[in-house]
N, C-alpha and C positions, 0 to 999 in steps of 0.2 A: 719754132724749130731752132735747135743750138748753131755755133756757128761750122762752119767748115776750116780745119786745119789744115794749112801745108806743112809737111814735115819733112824738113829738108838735112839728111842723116844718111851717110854714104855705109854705117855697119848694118847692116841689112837686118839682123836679128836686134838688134835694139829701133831700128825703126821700125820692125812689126809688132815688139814689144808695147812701145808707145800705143802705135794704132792702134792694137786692142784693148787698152786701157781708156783711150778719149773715144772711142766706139762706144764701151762700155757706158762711160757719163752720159751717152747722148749726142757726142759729136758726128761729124761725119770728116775724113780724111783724106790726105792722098798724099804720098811721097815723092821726094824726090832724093838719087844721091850722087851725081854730078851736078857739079857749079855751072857749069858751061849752060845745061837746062834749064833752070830755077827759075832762070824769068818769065821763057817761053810758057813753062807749066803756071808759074804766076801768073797769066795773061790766059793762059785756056780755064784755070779752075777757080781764078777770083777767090782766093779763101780769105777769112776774114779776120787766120792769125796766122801768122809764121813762127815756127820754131823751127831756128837758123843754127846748125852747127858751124864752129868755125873752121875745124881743119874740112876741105872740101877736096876731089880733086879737080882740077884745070881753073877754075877759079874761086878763090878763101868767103868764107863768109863775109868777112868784113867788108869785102867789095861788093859784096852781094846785099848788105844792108844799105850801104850809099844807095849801089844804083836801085832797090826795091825803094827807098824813099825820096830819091826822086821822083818816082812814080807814082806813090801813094802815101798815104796817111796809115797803113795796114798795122795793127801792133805786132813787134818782132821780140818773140824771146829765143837771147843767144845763148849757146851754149856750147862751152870749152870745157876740155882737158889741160888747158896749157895754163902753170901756172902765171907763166909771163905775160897770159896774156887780159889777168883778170885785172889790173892796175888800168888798162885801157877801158875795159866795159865798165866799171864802176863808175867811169866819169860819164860812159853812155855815150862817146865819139862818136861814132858811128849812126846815133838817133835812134840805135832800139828801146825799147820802153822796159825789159827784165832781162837779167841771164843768170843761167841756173851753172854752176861747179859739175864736173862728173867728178866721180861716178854719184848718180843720181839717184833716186827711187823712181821709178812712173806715179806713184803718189804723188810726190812732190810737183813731179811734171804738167800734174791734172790740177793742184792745186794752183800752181803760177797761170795758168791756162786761164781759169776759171778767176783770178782776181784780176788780171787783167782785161779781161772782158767785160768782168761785171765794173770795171774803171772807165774803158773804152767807150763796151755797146752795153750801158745798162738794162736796156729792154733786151737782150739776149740771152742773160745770165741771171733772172733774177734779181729781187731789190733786198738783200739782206742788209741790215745796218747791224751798227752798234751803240748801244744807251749805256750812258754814263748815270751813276747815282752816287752823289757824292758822299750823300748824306747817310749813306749804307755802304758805301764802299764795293758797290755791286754795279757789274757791267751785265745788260743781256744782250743774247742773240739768240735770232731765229728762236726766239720762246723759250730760250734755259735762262736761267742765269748762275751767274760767277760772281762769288763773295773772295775779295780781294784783300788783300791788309793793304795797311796805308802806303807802306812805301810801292808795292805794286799796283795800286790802283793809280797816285801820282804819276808813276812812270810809262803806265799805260795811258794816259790819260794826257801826259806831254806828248808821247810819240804822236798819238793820235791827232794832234791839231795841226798835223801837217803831213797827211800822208805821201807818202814816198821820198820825205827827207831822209836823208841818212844823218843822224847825230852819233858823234863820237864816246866811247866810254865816260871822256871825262868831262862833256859837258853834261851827259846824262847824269853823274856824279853832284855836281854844281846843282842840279837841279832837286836830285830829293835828299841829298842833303847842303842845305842851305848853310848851316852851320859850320860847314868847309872843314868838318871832321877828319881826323887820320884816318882811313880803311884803306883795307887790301887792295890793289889794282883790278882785281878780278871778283869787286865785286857785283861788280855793274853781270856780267855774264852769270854768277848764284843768283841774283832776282830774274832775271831774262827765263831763265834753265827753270826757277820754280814757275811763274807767270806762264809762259807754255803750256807745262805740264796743266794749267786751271783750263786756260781756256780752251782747249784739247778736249776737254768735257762738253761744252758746246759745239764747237768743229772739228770732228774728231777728223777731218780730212783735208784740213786748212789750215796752214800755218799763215800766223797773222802779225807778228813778229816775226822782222826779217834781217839774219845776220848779212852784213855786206864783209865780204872778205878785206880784213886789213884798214877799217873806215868805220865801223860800227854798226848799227842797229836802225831799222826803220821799220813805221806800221804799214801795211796794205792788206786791204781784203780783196 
């Protein structure tokens, strides 16, 4: 059985938006959209993610991540509107484990959902990996595989030895090109933006490459 989400979203059509989308995967759900409740509802329904908005009313999310981790280990994906307020969540203050930018897709929502759980509670979610083959330039999953060129396969292939790092444009630069070559600033996002676009053939519902707003790029399944 998949896990149980709380969905903590005060616009009422985008929280049943969601709902029916993590319904659809197989989850099972339940809302909340006062801050003042969240805990109480956290303590009657045990869910076994949180997805935490931050604008709340009577009490913010961010308060509501402290005191939920005081309480528990639960994984929290937070999510804002504010751009002021995405310099704080990148650093992850607060102890949540992802946050997603609006305006969102539910896609994307199910995707985050669905990699952090298969991070958290791997018996929950499924054991998908990823194989590396150097000697082909080919990564699979879940039984396809993706033929890569070289410099995408390096660069997939550094992210991946630390997932959930976030590395910067220009150490990702440093890295596949060694030779500390003149190129564009923005080349690092045309290999990102092709690479995608590959492995989107094998999960075509999973993004596995992950821009962090203003900080750069990191892998997670």
């Amino acid at each position: 059985m998949k896990a149980k989400i709380l969905i903590v979203e005060d616009e009422q059509k985008l929280a049943s938006l969601l709902t029916r989308y993590l319904d659809n995967e197989g989850y099972t759900s339940c809302t909340e959209g006062d801050g003042a409740k969240v805990l109480s509802v956290f303590d009657a329904e045990n869910p076994q993610l949180v997805l935490l908005d931050i604008n709340l009313p009577n009490v913010d999310g961010l308060q509501l991540c402290n005191a939920l981790r005081e309480r528990s280990s639960v994984p929290i994906i937070m999510t804002t509107a504010r751009i002021d307020e995405i310099d704080r969540l990148i650093g992850l203050d607060a102890g949540a484990d992802d946050y997603i930018c609006k305006p969102y897709s539910p896609r994307e929502v199910v995707a985050r959902v669905r990699a952090v759980l298969r991070r958290t509670r791997p018996d929950d979610d499924g054991s998908d990996t990823i194989e590396f083959d150097e000697a082909r330039l080919q990564v699979q999953m879940s039984g396809n595989t993706v033929v890569l060129t070289a410099i995408e396969f390096k660069l997939l292939h550094y992210l991946a030895r630390s997932p959930g790092r976030i590395y910067s444009r220009e150490r990702l630069m440093d890295v596949i090109y060694a030779d500390h070559r003149v190129v564009a600033d923005r080349t690092i996002d045309s290999h990102i933006k092709k690479l995608r676009a590959k492995l989107k053939t094998a999960w075509p519902e999973q993004e596995i490459v992950h821009s962090v707003y203003g900080a750069g790029y990191k892998f997670e399944l």
